[in-house]
C-alpha positions in Angstrom: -19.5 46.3 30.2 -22.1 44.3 27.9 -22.2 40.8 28.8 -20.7 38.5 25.7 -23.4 36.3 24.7 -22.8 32.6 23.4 -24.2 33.7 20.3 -21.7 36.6 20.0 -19.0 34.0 20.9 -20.1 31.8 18.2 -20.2 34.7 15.0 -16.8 35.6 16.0 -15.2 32.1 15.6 -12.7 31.9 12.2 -14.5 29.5 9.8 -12.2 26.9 9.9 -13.1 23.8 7.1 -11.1 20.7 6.9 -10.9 18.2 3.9 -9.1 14.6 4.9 -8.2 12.4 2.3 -7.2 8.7 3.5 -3.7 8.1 2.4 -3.8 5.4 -0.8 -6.8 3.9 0.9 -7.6 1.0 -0.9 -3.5 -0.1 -0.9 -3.7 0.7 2.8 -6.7 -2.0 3.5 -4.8 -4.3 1.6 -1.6 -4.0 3.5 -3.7 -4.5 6.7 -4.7 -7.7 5.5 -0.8 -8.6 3.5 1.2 -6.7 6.7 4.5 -8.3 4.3 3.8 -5.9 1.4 4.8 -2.6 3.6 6.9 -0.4 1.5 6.4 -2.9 -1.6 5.5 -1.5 -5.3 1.4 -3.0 -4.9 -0.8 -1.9 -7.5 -4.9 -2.9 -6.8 -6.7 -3.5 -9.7 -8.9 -5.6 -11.9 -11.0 -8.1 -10.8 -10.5 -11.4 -9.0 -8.6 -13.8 -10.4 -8.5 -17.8 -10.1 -4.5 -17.4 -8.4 -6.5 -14.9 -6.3 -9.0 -17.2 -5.0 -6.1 -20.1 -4.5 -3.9 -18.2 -2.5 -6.8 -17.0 -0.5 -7.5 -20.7 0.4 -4.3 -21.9 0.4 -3.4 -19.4 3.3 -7.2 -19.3 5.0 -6.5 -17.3 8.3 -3.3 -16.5 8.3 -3.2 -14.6 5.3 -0.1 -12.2 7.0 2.0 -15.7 6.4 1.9 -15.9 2.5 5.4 -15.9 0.9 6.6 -12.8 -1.0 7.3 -15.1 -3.8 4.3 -16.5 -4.0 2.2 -13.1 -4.5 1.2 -12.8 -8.3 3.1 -9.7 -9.8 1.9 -7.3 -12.8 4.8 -9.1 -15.3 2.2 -12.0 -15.4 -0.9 -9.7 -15.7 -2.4 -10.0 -19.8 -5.9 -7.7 -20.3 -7.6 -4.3 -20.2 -8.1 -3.9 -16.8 -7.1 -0.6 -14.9 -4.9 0.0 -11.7 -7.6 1.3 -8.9 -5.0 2.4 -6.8 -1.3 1.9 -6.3 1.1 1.7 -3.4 3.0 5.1 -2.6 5.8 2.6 -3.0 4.1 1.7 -6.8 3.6 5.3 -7.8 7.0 6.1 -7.7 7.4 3.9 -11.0 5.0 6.7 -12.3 2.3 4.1 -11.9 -1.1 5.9 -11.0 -4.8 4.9 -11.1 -6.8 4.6 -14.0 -3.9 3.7 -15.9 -4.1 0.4 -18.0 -2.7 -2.8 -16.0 -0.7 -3.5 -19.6 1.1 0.1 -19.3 1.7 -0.3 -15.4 3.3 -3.8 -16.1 6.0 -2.2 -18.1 6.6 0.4 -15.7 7.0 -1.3 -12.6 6.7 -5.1 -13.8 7.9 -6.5 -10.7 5.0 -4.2 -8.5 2.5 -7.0 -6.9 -0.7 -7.3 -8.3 -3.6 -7.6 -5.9 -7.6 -7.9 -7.0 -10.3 -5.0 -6.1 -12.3 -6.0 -2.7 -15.1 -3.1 -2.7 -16.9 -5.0 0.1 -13.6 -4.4 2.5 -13.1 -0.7 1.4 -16.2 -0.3 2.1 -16.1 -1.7 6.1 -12.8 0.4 6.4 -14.4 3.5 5.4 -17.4 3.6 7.6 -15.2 2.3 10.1 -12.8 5.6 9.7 -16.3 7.6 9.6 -17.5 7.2 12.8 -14.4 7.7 14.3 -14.8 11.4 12.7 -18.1 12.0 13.8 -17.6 10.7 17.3 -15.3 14.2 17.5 -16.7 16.5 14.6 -20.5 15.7 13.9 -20.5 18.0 11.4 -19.0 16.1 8.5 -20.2 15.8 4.8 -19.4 12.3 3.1 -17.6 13.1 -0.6 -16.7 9.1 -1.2 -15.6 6.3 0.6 -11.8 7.8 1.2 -12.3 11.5 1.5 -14.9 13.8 3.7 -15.0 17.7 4.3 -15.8 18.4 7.8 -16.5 22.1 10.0 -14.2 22.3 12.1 -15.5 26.0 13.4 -17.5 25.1 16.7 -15.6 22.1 17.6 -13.2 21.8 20.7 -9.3 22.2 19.5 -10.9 23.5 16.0 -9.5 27.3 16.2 -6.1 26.0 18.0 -3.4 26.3 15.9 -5.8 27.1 12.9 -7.3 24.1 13.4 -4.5 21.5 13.8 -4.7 20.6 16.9 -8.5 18.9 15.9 -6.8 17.5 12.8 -4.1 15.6 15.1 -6.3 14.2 17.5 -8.9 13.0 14.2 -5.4 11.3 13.0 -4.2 9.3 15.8 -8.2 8.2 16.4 -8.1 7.2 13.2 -5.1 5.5 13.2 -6.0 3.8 17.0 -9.1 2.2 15.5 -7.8 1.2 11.9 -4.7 1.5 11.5 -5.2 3.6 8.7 -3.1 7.3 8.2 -4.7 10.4 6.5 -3.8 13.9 5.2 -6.1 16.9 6.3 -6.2 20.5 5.1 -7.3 23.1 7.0 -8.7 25.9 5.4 -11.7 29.3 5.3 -13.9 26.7 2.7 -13.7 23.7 1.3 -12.4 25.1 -2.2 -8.7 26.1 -0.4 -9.1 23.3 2.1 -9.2 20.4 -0.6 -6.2 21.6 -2.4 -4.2 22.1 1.0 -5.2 18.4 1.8 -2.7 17.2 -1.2 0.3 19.3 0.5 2.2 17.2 3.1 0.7 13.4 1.8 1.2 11.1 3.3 0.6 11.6 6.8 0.4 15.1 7.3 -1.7 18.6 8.5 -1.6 21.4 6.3 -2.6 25.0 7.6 -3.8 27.6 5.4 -5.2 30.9 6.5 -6.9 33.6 4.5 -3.3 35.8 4.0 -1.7 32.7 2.8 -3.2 32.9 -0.3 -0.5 34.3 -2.5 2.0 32.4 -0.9 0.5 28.8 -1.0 -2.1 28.8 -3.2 -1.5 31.5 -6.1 1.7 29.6 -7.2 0.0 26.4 -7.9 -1.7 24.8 -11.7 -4.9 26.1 -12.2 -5.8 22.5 -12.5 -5.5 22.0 -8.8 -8.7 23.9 -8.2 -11.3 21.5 -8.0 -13.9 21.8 -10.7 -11.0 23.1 -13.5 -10.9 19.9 -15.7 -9.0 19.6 -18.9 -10.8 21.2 -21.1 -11.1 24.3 -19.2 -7.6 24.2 -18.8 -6.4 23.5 -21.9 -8.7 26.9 -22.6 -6.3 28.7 -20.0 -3.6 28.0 -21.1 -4.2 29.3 -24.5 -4.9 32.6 -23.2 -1.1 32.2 -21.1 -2.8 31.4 -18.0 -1.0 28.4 -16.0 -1.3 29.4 -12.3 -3.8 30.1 -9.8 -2.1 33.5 -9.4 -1.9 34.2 -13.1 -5.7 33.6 -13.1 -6.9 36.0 -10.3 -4.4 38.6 -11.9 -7.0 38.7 -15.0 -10.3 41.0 -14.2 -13.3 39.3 -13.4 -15.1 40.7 -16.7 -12.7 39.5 -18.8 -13.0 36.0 -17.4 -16.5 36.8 -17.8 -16.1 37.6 -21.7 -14.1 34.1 -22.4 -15.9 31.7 -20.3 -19.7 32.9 -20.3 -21.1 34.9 -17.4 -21.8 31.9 -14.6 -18.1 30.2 -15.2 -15.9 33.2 -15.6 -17.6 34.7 -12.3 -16.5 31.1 -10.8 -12.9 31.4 -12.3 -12.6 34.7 -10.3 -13.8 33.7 -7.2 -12.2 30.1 -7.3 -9.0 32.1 -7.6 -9.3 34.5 -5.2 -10.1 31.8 -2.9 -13.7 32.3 -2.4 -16.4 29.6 -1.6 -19.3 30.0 0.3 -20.9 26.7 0.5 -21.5 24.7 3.5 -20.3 21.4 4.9 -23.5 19.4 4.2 -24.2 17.0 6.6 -26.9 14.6 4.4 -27.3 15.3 0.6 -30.0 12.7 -1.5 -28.4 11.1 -3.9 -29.6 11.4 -8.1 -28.8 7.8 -9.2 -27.5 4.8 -8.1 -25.5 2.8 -10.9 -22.6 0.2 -11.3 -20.6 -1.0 -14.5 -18.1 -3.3 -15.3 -15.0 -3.0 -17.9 -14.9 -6.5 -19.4 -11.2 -8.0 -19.8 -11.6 -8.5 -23.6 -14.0 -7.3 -25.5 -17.2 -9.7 -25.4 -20.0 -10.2 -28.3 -23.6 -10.7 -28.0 -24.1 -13.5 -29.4 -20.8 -14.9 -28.9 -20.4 -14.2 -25.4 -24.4 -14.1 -24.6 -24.0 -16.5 -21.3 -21.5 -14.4 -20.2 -23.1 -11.0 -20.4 -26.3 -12.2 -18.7 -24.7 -13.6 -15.9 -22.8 -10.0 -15.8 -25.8 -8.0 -16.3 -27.7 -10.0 -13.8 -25.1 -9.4 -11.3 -25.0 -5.7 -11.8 -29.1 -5.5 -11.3 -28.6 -7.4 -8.2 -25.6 -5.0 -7.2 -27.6 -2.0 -7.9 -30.4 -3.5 -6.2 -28.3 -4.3 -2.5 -26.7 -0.6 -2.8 -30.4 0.9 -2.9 -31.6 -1.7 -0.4 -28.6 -0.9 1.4 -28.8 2.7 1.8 -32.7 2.7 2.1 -33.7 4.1 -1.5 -36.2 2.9 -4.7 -35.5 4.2 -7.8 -38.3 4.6 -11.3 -35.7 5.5 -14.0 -33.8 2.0 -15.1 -31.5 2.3 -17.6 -28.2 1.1 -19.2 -25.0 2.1 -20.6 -22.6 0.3 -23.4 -19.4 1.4 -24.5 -18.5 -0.4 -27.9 -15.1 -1.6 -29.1 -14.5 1.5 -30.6 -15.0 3.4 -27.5 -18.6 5.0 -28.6 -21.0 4.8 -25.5 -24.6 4.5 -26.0 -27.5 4.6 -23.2 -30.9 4.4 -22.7 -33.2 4.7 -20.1 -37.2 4.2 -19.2 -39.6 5.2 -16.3 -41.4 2.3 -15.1 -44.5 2.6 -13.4 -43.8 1.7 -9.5 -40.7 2.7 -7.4 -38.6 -0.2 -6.8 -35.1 -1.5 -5.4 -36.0 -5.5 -6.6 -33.0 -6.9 -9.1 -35.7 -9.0 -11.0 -37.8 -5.8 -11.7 -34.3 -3.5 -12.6 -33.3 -6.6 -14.4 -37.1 -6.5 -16.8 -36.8 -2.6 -17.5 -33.1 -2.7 -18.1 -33.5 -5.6 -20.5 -36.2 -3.5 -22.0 -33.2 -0.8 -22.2 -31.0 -3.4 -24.3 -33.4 -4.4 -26.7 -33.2 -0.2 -28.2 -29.4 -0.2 -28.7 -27.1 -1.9 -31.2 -25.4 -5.4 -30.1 -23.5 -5.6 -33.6 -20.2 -4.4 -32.1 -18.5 -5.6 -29.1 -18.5 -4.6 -25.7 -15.8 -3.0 -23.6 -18.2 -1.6 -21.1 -21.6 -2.7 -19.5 -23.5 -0.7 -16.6 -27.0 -0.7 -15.0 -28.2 2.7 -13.5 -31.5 3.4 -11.6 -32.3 7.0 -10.9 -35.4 9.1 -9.7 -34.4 8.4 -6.5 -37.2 8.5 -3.3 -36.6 7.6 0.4 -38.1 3.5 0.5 -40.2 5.3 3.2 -41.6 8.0 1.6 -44.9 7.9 1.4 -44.7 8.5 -2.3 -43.1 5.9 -3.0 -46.2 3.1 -3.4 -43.9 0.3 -3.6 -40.8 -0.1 -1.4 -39.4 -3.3 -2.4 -40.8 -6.1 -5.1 -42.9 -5.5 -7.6 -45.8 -7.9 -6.8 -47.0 -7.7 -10.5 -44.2 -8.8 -12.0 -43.5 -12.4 -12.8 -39.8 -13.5 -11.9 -37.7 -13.0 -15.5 -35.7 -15.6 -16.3 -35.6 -15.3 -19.8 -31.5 -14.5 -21.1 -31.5 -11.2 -22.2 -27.9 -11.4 -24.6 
């Protein structure tokens, strides 16, 4: 008898991919911190507000003590900002993120209202990371509450179909946060992301290559990931509503309706086909951040206030690339009038840089080429052509030794 080798072993493991999803992350850092909102309607959204800041240091260290009564609810909330996330407790008032604050408050006007803390999330979610990679090292970052990770070659990654590897990431999970999760368990990461939503919160879902036409065909089309609204508006005028009603049509008529690289997509996607790899490290195009103003803010009117805004998003942009190691030589900007028209521009300055005062020159530069007539919902700073801060093209890693210090209010 041949001897088996390892590598023989190795091609004849079941691809096994897993997609987790942290369970209403953000609302699940917060109820760390407020342990007295569990199973409370909380909705997290807009930014910090003066009632915030009092309660904070009213209650310094023993934040887990504040009153119920004294939390400020959505009935009081009056702007245009948008829920981030909501409480499963929330959603069930058909609250849901990305919905207007305004909206939310009539749905669910007793739901608690608690600011955005991005700096928190953040900790939390390299903090649930590590705990993933300690066990599965091979693990591809999709955003700060969700990951795709091969579970093929790890220990406990074929038992079960893989749940046995999901329930120990779990409870280490939960051990070192507190935090819960959902995982699906799939062939790719196309089946696995989809089975990820099945059992939330909480829960493990298993889905094997015969299981397509039981759990997957019967779902919306518009739970494939990459099938946005358009697409599927497109569908369903052609009587196509489910996964299975899509892979019933041939692949050349897909083809013939949505161009010869999507339709082939279409086909696959429904079929349950996807290839592509969990990717350990992927370079990042651009590094932005914006801001949705409460009310809409003029120029002139409002100039102190936008350049103390647009100064802070330089300087934000400017600790993320710092942060993550990266300079940047396209600066630009992006507006979005009252009348919800957008308008950007961008330039290529001459040295790579991650310095707020030289991201702050160019993208004043930006502002000066774009009508300030109307007001402003929306105000972001973006720097892309992105290089490693040590690469050796990249002549300048940090401050712009030419530049003077700009000062000068840009609004």
């Amino acid at each position: 008898m041949a001897a088996v080798t390892a590598a023989d072993s190795i091609s004849d493991l079941t691809r096994r991919i897993a997609h987790l999803d942290m369970d209403a992350f953000y609302a699940s850092v917060e109820l760390l911190r407020y342990p007295q909102l569990k199973g409370l309607p909380v909705v997290i959204g807009g930014g910090r507000r003066h009632e915030d800041d009092a309660l904070l240091a009213a209650y310094a260290g023993r934040l887990q003590e504040i009153p119920l009564a004294d939390f400020p609810r959505l009935s009081g909330y009056a702007g245009r900002g948008v829920i981030t996330t909501a409480t499963y407790a929330a959603r069930a008032f058909g609250v849901g993120s990305a919905m207007g604050l305004m909206k939310a408050a009539r749905l669910c006007p007793d739901a608690i209202l608690l600011p955005v803390d991005f700096a928190e999330y953040r900790h939390y979610s390299r903090r649930f990371k590590a705990v993933i990679t300690d066990i599965a090292p091979v693990m591809e970052d999709r955003g700060v509450d969700e990951v795709y990770i091969d579970f093929t070659q790890v220990a406990g990654g074929q038992r079960e179909g893989g749940r046995v590897l999901a329930r120990l990431i779990q409870k280490s999970i939960l051990d070192a946060t507190g935090l819960t999760c959902s995982i699906g368990v799939a062939p790719n990461k196309l089946i696995a992301k989809m089975a990820s939503e099945f059992n939330k919160p909480g829960g493990i879902a298993i889905v094997h290559p015969e299981d397509l036409q039981e759990k997957i065909w019967p779902l919306a089309c518009r739970k494939i990931n990459g099938i946005g609204p358009k697409t599927n508006e497109k569908l369903q005028q052609h009587g196509i509503t489910t996964i299975g009603e899509l892979a019933a049509r041939p692949r050349d008529w897909l083809v013939a309706h949505f161009g010869k690289s999507s339709g082939a997509w279409l086909h696959d996607a429904a079929w349950g086909r996807d290839d592509r790899p969990v990717v350990t490290e992927s370079e990042p195009v651009s590094m932005s951040r914006e801001t949705t103003f409460e009310r809409d803010l003029h120029a002139v009117r409002d100039k102190a206030l936008l350049g103390e805004i647009f100064t802070e998003l330089c300087q934000q942009v400017a600790d993320d690339l710092q942060r993550k190691g990266y300079v940047g030589r396209t600066i630009g900007i992006k507006l979005r009038y009252e009348d919800f028209k957008i308008a950007t521009r961008d330039q290529t300055v001459a040295i790579y840089t991650q310095d707020a005062v030289a991201i702050r020159r160019a993208a004043g530069q930006c502002l000066k080429r774009v009508p300030l007539q109307k007001r402003l919902r929306l105000l972001g700073v973006r720097v892309g052509t992105l290089l490693r801060a040590d690469d050796p093209a990249a002549t300048a890693t940090g401050h712009d030794a030419q530049a003077d210090p700009f000062t000068a209010p840009l609004f």
